[in-house]
C-alpha positions in Angstrom: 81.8 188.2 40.9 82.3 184.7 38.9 81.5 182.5 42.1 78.6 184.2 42.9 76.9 184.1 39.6 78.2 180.3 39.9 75.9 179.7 43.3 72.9 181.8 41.9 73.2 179.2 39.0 73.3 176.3 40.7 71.0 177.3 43.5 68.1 178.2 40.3 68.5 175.1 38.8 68.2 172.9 42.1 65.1 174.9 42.2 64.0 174.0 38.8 64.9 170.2 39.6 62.9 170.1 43.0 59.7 171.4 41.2 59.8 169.4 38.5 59.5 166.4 41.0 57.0 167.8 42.7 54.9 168.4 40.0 55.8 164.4 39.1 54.6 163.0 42.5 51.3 165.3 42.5 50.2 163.7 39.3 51.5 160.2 40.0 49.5 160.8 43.1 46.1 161.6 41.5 46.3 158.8 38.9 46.7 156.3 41.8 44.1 158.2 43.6 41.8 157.9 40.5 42.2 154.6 39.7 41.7 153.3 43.3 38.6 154.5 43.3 37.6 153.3 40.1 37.8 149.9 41.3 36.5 150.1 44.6 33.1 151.9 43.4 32.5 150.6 40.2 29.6 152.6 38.5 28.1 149.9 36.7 28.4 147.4 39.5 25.9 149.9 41.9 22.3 148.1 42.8 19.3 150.5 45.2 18.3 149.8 48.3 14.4 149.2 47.4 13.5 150.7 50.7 15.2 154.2 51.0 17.0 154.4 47.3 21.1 154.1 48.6 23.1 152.7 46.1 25.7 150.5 47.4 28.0 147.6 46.2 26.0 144.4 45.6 28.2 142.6 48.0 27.3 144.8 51.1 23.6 144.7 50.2 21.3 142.3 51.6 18.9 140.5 49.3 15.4 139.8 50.6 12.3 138.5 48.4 13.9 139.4 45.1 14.7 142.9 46.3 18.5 144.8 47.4 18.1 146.3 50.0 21.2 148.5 52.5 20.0 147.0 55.8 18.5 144.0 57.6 15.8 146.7 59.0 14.9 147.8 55.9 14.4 144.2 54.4 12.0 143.5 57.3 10.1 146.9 56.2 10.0 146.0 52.8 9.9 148.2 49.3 8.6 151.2 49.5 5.4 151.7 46.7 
C-alpha cells in the first residue's frame, strides 16, 4: 500500500510540474506575439491612402502630388473629393 501511494504522489506532482510550464510557454508566447506586432504595425506610424482610405505603413505607400496613397493605380486616379 506504501509504494502505491508513493507512485500516485509522484505521478500528481509531475502533473503539477508539466502544467505549470505550460501555462509559462503560453504566456511567454503571447508577450512575444504582442510585442512583435507592436513593432511591425505601429499605430502612430499609419498614413491613408487618399484614394480609397487604407491605412498602411508609410514605407509601403506611394507618395504622389503631396498625397499617400496604397497603389501606383490609385496615384494615377488621384484623391477622391
Amino acid at each position: 500500500m506504501g509504494k502505491l501511494l508513493f507512485w500516485v504522489f509522484v505521478i500528481v506532482v509531475a502533473l503539477l510540474v508539466a502544467r505549470i510550464a505550460a501555462r509559462s510557454a503560453v504566456k511567454g508566447h503571447r508577450r512575444q506575439a504582442r510585442r512583435t506586432d507592436a513593432t511591425r504595425f505601429p499605430a502612430d506610424g499609419m498614413v491613408r491612402c487618399a484614394h480609397c482610405g487604407i491605412h498602411l505603413p508609410p514605407s509601403e505607400a506611394v507618395r504622389r502630388k503631396g498625397y499617400n496613397y496604397c497603389t501606383l493605380a490609385h496615384s494615377l486616379k488621384g484623391p477622391r473629393p
